[in-house]
C-alpha positions as CSV (number, residue, x, y, z in Angstrom):
1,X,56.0,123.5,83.1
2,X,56.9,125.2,86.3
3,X,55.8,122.3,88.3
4,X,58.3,120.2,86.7
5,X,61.1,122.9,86.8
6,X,60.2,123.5,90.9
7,X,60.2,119.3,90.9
8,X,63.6,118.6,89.4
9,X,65.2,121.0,91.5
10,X,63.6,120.1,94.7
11,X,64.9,116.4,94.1
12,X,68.7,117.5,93.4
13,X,68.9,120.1,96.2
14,X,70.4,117.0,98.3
15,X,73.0,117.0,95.6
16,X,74.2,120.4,94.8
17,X,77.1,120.0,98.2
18,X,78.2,116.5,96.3
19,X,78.3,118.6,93.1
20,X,80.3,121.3,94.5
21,X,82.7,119.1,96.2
22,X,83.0,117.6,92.8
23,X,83.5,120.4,90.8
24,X,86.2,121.6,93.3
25,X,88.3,118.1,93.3
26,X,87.9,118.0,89.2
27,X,89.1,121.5,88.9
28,X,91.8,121.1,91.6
29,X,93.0,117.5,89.8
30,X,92.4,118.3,86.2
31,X,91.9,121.8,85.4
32,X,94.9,123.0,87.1
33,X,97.7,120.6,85.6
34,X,95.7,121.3,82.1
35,X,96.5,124.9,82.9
36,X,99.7,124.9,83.4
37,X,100.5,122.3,80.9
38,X,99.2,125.1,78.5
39,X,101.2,127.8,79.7
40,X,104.4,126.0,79.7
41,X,103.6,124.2,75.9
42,X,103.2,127.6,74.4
43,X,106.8,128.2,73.2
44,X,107.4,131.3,71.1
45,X,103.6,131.7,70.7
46,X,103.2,128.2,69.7
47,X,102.0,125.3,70.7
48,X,104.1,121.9,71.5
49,X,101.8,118.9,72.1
50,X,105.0,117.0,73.2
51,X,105.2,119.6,75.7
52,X,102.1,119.3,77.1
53,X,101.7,115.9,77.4
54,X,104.8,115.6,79.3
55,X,103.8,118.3,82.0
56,X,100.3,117.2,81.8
57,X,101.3,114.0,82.9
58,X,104.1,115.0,86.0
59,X,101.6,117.5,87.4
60,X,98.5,115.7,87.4
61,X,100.6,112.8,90.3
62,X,101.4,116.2,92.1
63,X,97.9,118.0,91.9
64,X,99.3,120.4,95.3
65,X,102.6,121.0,93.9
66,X,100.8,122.6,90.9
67,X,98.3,124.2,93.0
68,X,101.2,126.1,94.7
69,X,102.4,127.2,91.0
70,X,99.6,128.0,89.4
71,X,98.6,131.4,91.1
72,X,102.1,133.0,89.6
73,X,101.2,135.5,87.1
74,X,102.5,133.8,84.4
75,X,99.9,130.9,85.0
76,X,96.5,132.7,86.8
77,X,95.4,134.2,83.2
78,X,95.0,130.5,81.5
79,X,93.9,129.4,84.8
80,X,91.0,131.6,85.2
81,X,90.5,131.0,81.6
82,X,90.5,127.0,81.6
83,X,87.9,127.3,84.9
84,X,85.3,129.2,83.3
85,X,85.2,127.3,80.5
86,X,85.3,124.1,82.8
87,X,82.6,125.8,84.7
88,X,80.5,126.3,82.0
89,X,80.8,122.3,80.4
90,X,80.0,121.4,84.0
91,X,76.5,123.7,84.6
92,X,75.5,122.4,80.7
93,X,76.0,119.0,82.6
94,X,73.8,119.6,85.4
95,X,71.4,121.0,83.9
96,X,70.9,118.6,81.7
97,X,71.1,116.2,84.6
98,X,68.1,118.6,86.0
99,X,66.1,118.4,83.5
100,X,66.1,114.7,82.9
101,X,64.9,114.4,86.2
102,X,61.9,116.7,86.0
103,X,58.7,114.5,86.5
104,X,57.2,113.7,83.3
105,X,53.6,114.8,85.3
106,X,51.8,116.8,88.2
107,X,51.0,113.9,89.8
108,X,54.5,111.9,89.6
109,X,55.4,110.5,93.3
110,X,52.3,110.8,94.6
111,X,50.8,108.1,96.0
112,X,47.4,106.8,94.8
113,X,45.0,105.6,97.3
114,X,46.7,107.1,100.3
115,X,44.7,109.9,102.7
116,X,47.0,112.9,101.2
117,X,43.3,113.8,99.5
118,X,42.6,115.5,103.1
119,X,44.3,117.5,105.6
120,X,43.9,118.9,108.7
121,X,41.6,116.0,110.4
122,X,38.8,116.5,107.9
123,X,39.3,112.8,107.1
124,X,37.9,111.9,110.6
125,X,34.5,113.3,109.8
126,X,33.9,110.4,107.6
127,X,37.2,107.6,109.7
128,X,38.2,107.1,112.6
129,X,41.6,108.0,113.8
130,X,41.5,104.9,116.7
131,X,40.2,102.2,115.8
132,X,38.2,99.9,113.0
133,X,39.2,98.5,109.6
134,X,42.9,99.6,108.9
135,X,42.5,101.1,105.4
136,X,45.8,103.2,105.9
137,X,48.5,104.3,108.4
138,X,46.2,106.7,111.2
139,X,43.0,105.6,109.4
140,X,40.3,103.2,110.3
141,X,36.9,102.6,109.1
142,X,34.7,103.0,112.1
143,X,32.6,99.6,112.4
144,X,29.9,101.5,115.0
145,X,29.4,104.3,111.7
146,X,25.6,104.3,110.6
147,X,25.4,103.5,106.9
148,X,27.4,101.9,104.6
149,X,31.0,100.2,105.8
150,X,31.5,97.6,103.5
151,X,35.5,97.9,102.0
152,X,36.6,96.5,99.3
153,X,40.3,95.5,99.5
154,X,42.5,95.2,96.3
155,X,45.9,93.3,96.9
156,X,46.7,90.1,98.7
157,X,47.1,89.3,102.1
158,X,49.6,87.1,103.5
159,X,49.4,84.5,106.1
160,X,52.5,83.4,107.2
């Protein structure tokens, strides 16, 4: 199971800058105007839906006038308020996101048939690294090798 938790991660890390640049223009677009569309509905502790919608609506077009507004006392409480929970829908997102990418096995991505089997040169004790039969990128099947060198090839090849 770690595998696949080190796996998923490994294949968002390009993401996580598009993600925060994300969460930062949904939060600076939305969440604000939402916040102060709730302060200014609440009208002798209740709530006016009319209100809202009608603030919602002018400060959403004018996402830096309300950014200027909403760090007044009266408005930073629901703020901070509507950003964690905005915060939190957003991580439950990714995560899920995450882990619907984690491979379904070790051996996802790999390829099959490719000289990954070996490392540091020890495929040139049996191949060559110059020349002979291509059988991958680097490696050749020396033709000069005592023994066996017959190759079976699986695939086409194309002639034109």
């Amino acid at each position: 199971m770690n595998y696949k938790l080190k796996e998923a991660i490994k294949k968002q890390k390009k993401y996580y800058i598009i993600y925060a640049i994300l969460w930062l223009f949904l939060a600076i677009v939305f969440v604000m105007p939402i916040a102060y569309s709730i302060t200014e509905a609440k009208v002798n502790s209740q709530f006016d839906l009319e209100i809202f919608f009608g603030t919602l609506a002018s400060q959403i077009v004018k996402p830096l006038d309300t950014f200027a507004k909403i760090f007044a006392p009266k408005y930073i409480g629901t703020f901070l308020s509507c950003t964690f929970k905005y915060t939190i829908v957003f991580l439950i997102i990714e995560i899920i996101g995450i882990v619907r990418n984690a491979p379904k096995s070790e051996y996802e991505d790999i390829e099959h048939g490719s000289s990954d089997w070996s490392s540091g040169g020890e495929q040139y004790k049996v191949l060559s690294n110059k020349r002979g039969i291509i059988l991958a990128e680097d490696n050749y099947l020396p033709v000069d090798k005592r023994g066996n060198v017959n190759v079976l090839v699986v695939g086409r090849f194309w002639f034109w």
